[in-house]
Structures are given as structure tokens and as C-alpha cells.
Backbone as JSON Lines, residues from 0, in Angstrom:
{"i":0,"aa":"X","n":[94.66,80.23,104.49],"ca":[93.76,79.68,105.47],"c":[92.34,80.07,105.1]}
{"i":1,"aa":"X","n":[91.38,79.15,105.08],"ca":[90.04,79.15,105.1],"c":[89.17,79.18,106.02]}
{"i":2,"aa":"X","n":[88.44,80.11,106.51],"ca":[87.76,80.53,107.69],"c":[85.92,80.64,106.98]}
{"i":3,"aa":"X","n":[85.59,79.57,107.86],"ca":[84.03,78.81,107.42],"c":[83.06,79.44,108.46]}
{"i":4,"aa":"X","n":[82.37,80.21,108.45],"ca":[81.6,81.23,109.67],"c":[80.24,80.98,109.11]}
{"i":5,"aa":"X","n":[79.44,80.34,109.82],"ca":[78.04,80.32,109.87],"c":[77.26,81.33,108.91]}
{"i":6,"aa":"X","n":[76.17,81.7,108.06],"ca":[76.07,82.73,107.8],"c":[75.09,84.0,108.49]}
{"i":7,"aa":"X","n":[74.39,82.98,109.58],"ca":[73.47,83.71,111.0],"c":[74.61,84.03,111.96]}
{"i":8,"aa":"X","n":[75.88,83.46,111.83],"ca":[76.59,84.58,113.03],"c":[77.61,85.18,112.22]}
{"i":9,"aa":"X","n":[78.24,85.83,111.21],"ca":[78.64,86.69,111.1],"c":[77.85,86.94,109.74]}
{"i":10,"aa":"X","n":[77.05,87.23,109.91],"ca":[76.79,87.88,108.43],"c":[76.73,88.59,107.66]}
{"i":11,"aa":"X","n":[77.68,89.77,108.45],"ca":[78.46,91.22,107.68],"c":[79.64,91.44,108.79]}
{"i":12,"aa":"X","n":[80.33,92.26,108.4],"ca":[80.59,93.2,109.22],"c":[79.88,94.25,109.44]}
{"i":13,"aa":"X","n":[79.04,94.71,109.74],"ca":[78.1,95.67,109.63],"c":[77.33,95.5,111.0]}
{"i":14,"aa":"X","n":[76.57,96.64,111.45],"ca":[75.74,96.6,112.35],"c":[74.37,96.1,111.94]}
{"i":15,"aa":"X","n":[74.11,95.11,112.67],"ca":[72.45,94.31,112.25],"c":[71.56,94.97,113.03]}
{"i":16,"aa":"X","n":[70.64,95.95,112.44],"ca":[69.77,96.69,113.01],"c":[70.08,97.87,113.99]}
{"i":17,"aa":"X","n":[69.61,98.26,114.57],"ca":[69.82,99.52,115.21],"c":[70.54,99.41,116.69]}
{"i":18,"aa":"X","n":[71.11,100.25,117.27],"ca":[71.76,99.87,118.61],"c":[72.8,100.81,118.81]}
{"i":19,"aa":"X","n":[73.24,100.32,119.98],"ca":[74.8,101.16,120.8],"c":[75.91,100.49,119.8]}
{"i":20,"aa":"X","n":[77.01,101.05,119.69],"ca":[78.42,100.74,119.74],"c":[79.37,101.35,120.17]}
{"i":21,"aa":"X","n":[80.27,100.54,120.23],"ca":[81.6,101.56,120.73],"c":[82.78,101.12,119.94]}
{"i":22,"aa":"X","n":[83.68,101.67,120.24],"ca":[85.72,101.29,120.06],"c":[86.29,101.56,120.7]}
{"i":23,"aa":"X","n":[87.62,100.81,120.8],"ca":[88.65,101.06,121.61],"c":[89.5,100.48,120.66]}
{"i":24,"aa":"X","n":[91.03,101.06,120.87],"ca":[92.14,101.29,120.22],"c":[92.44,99.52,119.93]}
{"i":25,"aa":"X","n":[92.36,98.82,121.09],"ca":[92.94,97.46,121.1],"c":[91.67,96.54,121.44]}
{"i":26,"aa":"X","n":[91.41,95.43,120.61],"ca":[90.26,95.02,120.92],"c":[89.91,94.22,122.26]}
{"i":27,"aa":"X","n":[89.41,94.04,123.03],"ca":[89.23,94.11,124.43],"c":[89.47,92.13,124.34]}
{"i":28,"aa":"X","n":[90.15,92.06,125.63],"ca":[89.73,90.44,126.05],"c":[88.46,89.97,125.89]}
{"i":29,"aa":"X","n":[88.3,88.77,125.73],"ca":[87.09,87.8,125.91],"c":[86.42,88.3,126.84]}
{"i":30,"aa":"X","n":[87.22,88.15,128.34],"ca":[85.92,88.6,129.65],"c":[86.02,89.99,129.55]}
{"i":31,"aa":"X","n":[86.81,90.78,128.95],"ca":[85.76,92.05,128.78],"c":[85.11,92.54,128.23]}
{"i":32,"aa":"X","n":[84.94,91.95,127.17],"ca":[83.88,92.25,125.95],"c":[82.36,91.6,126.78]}
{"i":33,"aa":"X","n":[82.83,90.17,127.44],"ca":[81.94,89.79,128.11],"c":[80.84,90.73,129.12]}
{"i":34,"aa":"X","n":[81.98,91.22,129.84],"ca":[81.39,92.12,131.13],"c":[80.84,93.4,130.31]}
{"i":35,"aa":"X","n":[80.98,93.55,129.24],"ca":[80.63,94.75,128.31],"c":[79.07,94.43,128.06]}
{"i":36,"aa":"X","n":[79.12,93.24,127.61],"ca":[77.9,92.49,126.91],"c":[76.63,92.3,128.3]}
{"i":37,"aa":"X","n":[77.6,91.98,129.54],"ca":[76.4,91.71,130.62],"c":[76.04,92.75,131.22]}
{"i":38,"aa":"X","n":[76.64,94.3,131.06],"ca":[76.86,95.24,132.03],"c":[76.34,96.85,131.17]}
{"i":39,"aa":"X","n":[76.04,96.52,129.9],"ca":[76.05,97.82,129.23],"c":[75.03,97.89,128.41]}
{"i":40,"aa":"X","n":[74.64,98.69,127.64],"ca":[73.46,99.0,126.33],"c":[74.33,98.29,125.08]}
{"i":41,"aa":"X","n":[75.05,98.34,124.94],"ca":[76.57,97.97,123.45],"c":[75.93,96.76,123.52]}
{"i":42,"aa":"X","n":[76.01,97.06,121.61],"ca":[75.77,95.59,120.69],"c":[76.61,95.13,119.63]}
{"i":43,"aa":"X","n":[77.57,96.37,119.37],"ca":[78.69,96.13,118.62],"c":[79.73,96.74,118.99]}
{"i":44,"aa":"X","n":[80.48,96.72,118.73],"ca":[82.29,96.73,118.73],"c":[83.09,97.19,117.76]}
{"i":45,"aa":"X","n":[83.44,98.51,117.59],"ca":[84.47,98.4,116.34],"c":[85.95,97.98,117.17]}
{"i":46,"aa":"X","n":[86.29,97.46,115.7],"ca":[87.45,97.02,116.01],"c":[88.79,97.37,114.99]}
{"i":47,"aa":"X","n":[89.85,98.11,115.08],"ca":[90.72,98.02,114.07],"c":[91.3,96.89,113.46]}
{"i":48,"aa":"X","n":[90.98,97.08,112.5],"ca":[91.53,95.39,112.03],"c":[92.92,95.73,111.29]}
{"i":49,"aa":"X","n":[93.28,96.91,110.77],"ca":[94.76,97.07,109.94],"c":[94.84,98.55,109.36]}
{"i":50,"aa":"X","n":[95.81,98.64,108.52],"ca":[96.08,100.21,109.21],"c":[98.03,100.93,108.91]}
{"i":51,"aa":"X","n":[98.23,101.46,107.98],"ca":[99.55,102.15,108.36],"c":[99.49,103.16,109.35]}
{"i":52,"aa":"X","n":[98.43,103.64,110.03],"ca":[98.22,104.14,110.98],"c":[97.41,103.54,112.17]}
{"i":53,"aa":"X","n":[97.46,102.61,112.18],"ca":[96.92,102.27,113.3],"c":[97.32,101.95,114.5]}
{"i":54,"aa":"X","n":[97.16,102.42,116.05],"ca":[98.15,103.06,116.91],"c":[97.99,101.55,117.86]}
{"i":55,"aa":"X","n":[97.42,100.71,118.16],"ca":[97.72,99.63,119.02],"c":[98.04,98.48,118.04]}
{"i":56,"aa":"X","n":[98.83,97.69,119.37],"ca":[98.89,96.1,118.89],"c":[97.76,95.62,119.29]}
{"i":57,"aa":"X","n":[97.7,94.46,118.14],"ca":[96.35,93.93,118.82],"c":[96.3,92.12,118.97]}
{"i":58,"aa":"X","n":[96.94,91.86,120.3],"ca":[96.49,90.5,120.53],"c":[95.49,89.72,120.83]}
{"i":59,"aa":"X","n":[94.48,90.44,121.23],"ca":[93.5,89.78,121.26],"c":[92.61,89.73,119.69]}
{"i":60,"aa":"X","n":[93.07,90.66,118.81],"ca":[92.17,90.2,117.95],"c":[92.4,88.96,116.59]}
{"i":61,"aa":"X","n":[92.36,88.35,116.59],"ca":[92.19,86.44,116.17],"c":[90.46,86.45,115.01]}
{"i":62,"aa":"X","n":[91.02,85.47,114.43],"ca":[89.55,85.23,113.87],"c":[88.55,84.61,114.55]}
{"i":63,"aa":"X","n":[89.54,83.78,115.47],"ca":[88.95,82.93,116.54],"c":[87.9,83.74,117.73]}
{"i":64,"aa":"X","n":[88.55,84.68,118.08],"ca":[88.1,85.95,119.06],"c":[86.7,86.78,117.9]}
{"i":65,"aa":"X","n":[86.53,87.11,116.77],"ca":[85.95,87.04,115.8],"c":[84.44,86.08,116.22]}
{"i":66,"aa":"X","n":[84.55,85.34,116.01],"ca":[83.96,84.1,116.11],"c":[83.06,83.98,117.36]}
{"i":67,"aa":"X","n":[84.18,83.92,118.23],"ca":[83.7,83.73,119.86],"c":[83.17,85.29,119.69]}
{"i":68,"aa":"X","n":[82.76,85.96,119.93],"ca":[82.08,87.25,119.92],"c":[80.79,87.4,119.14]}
{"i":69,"aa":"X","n":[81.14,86.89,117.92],"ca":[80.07,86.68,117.16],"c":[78.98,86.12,117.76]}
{"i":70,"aa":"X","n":[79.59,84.84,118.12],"ca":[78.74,83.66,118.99],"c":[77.78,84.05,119.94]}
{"i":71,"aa":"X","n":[78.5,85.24,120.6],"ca":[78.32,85.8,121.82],"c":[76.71,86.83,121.5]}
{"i":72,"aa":"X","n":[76.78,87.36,120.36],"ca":[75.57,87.75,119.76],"c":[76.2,89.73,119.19]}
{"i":73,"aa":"X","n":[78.0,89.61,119.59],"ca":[78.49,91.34,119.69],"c":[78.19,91.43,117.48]}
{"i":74,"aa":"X","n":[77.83,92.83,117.1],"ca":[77.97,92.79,116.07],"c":[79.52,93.42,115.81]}
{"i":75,"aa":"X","n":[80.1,94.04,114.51],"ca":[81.33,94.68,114.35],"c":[81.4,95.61,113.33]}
{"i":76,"aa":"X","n":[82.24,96.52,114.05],"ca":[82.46,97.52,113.17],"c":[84.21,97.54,112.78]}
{"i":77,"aa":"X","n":[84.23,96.94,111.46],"ca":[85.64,96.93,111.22],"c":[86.19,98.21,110.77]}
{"i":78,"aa":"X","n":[87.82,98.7,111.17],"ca":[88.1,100.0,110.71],"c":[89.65,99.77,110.12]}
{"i":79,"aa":"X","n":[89.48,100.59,109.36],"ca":[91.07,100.16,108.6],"c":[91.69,102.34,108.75]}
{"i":80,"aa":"X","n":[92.99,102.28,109.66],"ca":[93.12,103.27,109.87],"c":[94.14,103.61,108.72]}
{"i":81,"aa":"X","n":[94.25,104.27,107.7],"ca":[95.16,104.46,106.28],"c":[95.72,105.87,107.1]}
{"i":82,"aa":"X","n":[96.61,106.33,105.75],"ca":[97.09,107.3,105.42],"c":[95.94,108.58,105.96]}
{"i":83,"aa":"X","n":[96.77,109.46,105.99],"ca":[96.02,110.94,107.25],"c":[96.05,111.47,106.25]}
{"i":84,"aa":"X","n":[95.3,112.66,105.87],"ca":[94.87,114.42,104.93],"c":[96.24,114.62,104.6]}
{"i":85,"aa":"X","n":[96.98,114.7,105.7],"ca":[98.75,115.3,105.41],"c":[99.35,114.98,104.65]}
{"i":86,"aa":"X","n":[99.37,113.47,104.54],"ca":[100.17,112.68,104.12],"c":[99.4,111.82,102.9]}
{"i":87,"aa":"X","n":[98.73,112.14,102.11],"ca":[98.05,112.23,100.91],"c":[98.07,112.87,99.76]}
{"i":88,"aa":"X","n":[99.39,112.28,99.19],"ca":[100.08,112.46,98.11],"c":[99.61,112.11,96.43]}
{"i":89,"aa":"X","n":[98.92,110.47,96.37],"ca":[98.33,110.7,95.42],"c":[97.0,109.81,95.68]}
{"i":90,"aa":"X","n":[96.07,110.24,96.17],"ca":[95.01,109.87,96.79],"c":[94.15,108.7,96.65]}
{"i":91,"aa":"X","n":[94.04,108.04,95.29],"ca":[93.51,107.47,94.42],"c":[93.86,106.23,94.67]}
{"i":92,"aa":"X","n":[95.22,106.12,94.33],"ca":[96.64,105.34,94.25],"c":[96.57,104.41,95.98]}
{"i":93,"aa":"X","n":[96.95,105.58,96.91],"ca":[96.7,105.23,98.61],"c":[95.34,104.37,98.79]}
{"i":94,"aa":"X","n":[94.33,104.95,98.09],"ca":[93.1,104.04,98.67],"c":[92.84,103.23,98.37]}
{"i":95,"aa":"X","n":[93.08,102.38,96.95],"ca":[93.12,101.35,96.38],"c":[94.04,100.2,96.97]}
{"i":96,"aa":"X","n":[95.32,100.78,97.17],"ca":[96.12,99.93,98.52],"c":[95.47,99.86,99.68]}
{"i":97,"aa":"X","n":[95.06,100.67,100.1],"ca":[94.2,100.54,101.66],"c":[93.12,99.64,101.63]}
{"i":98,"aa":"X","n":[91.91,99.63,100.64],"ca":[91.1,99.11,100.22],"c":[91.62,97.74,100.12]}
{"i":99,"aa":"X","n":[92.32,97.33,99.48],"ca":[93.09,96.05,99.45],"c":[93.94,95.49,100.89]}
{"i":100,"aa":"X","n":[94.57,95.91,101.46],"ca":[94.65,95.85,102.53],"c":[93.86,95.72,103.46]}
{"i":101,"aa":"X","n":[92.77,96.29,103.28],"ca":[91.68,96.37,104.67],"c":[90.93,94.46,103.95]}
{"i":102,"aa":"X","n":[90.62,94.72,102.85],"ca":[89.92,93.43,102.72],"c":[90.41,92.03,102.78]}
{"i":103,"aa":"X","n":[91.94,92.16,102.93],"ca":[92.79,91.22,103.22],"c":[92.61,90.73,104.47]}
{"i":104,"aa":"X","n":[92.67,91.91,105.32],"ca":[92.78,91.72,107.12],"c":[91.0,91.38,106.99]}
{"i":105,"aa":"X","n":[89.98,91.8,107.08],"ca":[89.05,91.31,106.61],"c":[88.54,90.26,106.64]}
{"i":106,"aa":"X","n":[89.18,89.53,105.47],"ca":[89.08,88.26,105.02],"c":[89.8,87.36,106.18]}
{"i":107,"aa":"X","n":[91.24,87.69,106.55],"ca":[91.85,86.44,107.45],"c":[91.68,86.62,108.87]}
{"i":108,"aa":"X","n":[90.29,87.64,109.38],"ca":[89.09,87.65,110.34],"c":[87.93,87.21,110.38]}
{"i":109,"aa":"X","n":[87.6,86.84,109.0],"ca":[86.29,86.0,109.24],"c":[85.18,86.65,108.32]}
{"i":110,"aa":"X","n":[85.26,88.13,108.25],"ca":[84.29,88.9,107.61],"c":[84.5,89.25,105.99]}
{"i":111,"aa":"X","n":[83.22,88.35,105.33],"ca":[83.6,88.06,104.36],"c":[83.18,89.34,103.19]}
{"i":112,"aa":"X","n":[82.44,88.83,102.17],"ca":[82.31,90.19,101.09],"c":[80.7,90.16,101.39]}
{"i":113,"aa":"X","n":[79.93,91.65,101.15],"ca":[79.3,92.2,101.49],"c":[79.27,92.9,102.98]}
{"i":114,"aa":"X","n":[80.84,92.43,103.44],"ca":[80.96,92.94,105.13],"c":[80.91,94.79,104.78]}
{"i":115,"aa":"X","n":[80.68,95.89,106.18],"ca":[81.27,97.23,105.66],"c":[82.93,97.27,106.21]}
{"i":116,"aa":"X","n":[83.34,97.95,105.29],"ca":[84.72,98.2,106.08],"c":[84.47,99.41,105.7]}
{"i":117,"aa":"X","n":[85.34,100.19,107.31],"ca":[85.53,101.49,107.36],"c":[86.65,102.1,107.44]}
{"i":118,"aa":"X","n":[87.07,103.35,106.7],"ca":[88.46,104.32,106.54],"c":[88.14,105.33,108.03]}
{"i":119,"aa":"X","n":[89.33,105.17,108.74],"ca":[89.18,106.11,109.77],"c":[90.17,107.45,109.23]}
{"i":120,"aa":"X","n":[89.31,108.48,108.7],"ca":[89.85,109.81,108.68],"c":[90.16,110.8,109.86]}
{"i":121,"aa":"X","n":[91.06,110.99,110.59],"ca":[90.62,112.06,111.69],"c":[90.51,113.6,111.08]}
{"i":122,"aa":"X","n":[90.48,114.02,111.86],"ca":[90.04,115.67,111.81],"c":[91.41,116.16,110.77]}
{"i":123,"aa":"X","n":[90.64,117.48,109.63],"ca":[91.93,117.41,108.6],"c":[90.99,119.32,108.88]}
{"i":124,"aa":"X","n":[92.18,119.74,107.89],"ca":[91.93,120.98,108.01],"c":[91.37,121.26,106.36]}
{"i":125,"aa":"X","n":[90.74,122.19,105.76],"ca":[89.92,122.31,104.68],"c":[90.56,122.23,103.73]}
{"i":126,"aa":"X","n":[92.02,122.66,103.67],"ca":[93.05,122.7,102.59],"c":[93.28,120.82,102.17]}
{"i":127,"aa":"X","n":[92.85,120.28,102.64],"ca":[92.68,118.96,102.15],"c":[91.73,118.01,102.07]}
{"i":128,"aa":"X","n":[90.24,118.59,101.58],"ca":[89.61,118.32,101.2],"c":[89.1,117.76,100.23]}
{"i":129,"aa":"X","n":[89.41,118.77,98.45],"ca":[89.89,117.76,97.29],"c":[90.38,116.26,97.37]}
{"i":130,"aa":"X","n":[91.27,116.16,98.09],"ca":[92.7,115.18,98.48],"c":[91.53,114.04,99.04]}
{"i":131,"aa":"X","n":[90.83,114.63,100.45],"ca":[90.37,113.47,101.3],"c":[89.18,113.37,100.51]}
{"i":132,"aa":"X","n":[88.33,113.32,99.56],"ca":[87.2,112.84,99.09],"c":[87.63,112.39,97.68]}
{"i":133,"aa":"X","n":[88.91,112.38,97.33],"ca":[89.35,111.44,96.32],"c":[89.73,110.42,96.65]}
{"i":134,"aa":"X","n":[90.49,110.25,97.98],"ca":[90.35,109.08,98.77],"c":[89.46,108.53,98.9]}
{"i":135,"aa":"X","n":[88.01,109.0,99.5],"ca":[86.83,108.3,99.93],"c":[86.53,107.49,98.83]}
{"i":136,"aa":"X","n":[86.29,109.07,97.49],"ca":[85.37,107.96,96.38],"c":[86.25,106.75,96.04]}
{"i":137,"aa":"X","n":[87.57,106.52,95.83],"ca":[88.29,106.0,95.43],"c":[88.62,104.51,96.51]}
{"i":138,"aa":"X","n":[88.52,104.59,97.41],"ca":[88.24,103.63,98.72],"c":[87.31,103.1,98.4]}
{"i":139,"aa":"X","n":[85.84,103.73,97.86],"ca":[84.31,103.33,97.93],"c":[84.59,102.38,96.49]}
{"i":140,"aa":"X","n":[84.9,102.78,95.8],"ca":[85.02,102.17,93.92],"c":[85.89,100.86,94.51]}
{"i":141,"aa":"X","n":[86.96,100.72,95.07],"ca":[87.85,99.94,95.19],"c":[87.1,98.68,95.76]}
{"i":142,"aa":"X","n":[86.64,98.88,97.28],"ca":[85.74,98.13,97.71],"c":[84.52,97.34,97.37]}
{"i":143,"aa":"X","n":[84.14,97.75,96.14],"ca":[82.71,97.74,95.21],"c":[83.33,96.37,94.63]}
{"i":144,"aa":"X","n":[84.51,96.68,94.2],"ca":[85.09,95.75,93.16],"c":[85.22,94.47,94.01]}
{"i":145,"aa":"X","n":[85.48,94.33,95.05],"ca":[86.1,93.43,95.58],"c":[85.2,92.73,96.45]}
{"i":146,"aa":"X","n":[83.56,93.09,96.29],"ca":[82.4,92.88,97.19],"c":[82.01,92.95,98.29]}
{"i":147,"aa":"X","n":[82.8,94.23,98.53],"ca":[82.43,94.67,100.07],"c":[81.76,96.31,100.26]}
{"i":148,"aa":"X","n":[80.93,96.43,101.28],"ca":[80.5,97.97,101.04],"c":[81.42,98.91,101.81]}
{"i":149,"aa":"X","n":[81.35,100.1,101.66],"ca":[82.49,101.21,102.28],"c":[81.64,101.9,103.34]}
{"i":150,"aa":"X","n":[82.57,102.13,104.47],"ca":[82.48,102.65,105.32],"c":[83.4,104.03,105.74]}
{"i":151,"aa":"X","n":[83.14,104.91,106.2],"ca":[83.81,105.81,106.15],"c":[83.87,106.78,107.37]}
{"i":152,"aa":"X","n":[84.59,106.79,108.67],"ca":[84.7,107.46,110.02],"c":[85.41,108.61,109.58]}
{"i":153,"aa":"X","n":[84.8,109.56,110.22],"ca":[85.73,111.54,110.14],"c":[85.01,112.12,111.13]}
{"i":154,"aa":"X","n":[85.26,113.42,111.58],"ca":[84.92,114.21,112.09],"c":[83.39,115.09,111.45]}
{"i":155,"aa":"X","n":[82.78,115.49,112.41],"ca":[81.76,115.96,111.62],"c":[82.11,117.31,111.1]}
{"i":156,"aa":"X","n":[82.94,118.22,111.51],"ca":[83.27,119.29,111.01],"c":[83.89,119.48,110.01]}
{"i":157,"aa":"X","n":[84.89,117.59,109.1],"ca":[85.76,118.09,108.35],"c":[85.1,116.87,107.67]}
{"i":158,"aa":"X","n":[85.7,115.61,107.53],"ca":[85.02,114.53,106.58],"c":[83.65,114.64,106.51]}
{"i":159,"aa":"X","n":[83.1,114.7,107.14],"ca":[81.39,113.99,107.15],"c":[80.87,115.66,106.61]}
{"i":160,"aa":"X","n":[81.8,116.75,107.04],"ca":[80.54,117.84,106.34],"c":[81.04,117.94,105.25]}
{"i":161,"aa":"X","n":[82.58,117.4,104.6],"ca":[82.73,117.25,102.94],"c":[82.09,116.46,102.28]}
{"i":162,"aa":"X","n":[82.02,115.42,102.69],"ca":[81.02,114.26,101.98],"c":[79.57,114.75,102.15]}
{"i":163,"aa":"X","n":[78.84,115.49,102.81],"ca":[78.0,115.94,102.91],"c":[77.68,117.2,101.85]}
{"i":164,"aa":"X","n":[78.74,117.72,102.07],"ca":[78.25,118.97,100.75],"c":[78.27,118.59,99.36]}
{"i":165,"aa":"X","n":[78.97,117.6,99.46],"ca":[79.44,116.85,97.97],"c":[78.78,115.64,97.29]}
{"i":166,"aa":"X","n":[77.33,115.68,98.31],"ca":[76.66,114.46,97.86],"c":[76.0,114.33,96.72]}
{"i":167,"aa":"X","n":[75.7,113.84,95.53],"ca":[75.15,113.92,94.49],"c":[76.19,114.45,93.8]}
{"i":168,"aa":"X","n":[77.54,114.41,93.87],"ca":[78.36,115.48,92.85],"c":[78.88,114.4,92.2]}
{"i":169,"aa":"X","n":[80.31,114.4,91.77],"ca":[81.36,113.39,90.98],"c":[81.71,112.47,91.9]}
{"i":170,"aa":"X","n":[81.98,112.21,93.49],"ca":[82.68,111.67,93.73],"c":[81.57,110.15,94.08]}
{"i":171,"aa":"X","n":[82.22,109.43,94.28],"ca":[81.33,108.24,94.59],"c":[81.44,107.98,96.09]}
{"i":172,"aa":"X","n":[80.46,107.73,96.87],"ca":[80.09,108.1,98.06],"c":[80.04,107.03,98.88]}
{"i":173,"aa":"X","n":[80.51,106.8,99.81],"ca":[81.1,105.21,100.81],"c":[78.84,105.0,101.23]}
{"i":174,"aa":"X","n":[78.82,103.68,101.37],"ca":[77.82,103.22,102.33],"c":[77.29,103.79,103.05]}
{"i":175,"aa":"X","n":[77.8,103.88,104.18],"ca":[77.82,103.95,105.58],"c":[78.76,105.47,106.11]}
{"i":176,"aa":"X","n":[78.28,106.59,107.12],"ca":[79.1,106.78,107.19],"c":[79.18,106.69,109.01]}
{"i":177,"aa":"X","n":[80.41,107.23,109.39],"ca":[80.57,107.17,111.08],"c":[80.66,108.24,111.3]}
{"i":178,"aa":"X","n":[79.98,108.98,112.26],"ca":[80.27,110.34,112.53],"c":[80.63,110.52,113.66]}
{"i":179,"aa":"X","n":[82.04,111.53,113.81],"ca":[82.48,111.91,115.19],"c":[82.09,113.16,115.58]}
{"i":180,"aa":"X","n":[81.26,113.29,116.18],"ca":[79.96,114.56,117.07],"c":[80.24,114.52,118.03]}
{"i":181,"aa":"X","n":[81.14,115.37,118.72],"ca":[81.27,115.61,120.21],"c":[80.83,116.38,120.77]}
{"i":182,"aa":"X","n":[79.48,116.23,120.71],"ca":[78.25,116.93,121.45],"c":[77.87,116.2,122.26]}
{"i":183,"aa":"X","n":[78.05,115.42,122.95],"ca":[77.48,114.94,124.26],"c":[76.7,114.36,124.48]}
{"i":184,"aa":"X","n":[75.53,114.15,123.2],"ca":[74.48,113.71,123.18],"c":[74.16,112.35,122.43]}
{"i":185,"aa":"X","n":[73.54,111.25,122.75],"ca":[73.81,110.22,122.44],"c":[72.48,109.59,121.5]}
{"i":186,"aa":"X","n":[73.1,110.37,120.08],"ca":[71.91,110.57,119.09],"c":[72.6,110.61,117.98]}
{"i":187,"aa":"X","n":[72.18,110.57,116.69],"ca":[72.57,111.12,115.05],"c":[72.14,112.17,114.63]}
{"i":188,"aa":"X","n":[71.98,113.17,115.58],"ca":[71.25,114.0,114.9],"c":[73.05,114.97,114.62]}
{"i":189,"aa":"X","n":[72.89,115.4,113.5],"ca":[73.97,116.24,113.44],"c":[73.76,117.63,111.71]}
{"i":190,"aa":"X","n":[73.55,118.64,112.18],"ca":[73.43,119.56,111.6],"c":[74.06,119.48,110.0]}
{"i":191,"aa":"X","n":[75.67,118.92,109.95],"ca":[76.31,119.22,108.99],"c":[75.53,118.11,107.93]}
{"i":192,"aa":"X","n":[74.94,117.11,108.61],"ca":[74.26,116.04,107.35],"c":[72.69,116.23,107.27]}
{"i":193,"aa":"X","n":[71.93,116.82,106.8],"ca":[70.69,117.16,106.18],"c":[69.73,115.56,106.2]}
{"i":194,"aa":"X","n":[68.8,115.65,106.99],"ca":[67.64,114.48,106.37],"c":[68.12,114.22,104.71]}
{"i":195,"aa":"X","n":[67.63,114.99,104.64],"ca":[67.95,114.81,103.0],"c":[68.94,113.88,102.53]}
């Protein structure tokens, strides 16, 4: 199937300029994304698009629903939930499937190449660190190939301050990243990532 999207209404997956977003597990109905859109600061939406881990069904999300949202003026944050720290056996190998996978679901949503797609890492403990930033770079390389930029969600205490200490080193480094800061405060400012 061929999905023909304007290039002024979806023209990444990515956030267009600065703003609120949010997620939720299952992507919300039409009228509530609506009442989101008439009722809140939010300008984008992540949305899981695919995932061996990814914990809802998702009927509302359609390319069509895609589309109509777009229309609507919501931007998107696509997330592809893979393989966890634990269960990261040969790292490289996993992300290149994921990577492929995510750009599949991707693609038969509407969001084409140059979209970001993002790896949702949750919170890992340090002993798998090596492991989870061979994933990243290896997610990020994969994605490159296939013309899309990388995105990359973790915790700020465990992904985002590895990729952070490791910047400028060997590994190759996603786009974008998402940071989970549960500080309360509704800002980027976060210690473990340096201006720099």
C-alpha cells in the first residue's frame, strides 16, 4: 500500500519547532486528541507505532488517524519499544531488526524517510551499559541507511547519562534524544547532559 501525505502536513515525524508533548501507551481517539488540541498547551503526540515490547493494542492508530491529526495541525513523536538492557544478547544484531521494523511500521503510517524514529529504553542498571549503547549506535547507523534520523527515549540516570558521557567517543550517536527527568519541572534542563 502507498500512502501519498502532503509534504506541509506530515513532513517528519519529528517535532516542528519548539513546544509541549506528551504519550500515552495507546494512541488516543480522534475526539480526544481533539479535546487535547482545544483544551491544553500539547502540540505533539508520541505515539508507539511497534515494538516486541510494546505494552498496548493500538486501534486507534491507522495511517488514516495519522493523517486526520496531522490535518489537525498535532505534530508526532514516533516510538518503537525493542528489546530491554536484560534481554540484550547480541546488541548490534537486535537493533538492526528493530530499526527495520520500526521503519516498516513507519512507513505503513504515513511517516516517511527523514521522519525521527525513537528506541524507547527504560531504566537499566549500569551493568548494561556497553550492551545499551551498542544498541543505540547500532539503531542510529541502521536508520541512517534507510533515511531516517534516530531517536532515542531512556531515563536520565541510565541511557541519556550513557550517551552523554560517551559523546564524541566510538559509538555513533542517535539525533534526537528524549529524556525521562522526573523532576517535576517542565523544562530540559537536566544536569546529566552538559550545554556542551
Amino acid at each position: 500500500m502507498t500512502i501519498t501525505v502532503p509534504a506541509d502536513t506530515l513532513a517528519h515525524g519529528r517535532l516542528r519547532g519548539s513546544g509541549k508533548g506528551f504519550d500515552t501507551c495507546a494512541a488516543p481517539s480522534a475526539s480526544a486528541v481533539s479535546a487535547w488540541r482545544d483544551s491544553s498547551p500539547y502540540s505533539a503526540v508520541g505515539i508507539y507505532i511497534g515494538g516486541s515490547q510494546r505494552g498496548c493494542a493500538q486501534p486507534n492508530l491507522t495511517a488514516s488517524w495519522v493523517q486526520q491529526q496531522a490535518s489537525d495541525g498535532w505534530s508526532f513523536i514516533p516510538i518503537h519499544v525493542g528489546t530491554q538492557a536484560s534481554g540484550l544478547t547480541s546488541p548490534a544484531a537486535q537493533a538492526i531488526s528493530a530499526a527495520n521494523d520500526a521503519v516498516d511500521n513507519a512507513v505503513a503510517l504515513g511517516f516517511g524517510p527523514g521522519s525521527t524514529l525513537y528506541y524507547d529504553m527504560e531504566q537499566y542498571s549500569s551493568t548494561y551499559t556497553t550492551r545499551v549503547l551498542a544498541l543505540a549506535s547500532a539503531w542510529t547507523e541502521q536508520l541512517h541507511a534507510r533515511g531516517y534520523h534516530s531517536g532515542f527515549y531512556s531515563s536520565s540516570s541510565s541511557g541519556i547519562k550513557d550517551l552523554s558521557d560517551n559523546y564524541g567517543g566510538s559509538y555513533t550517536m542517535p539525533d534526537v534524544i528524549y529524556d525521562a527527568l522526573w523532576n517535576g519541572s517542565a523544562n530540559t534542563d537536566d544536569p546529566a547532559v552538559p550545554d556542551s
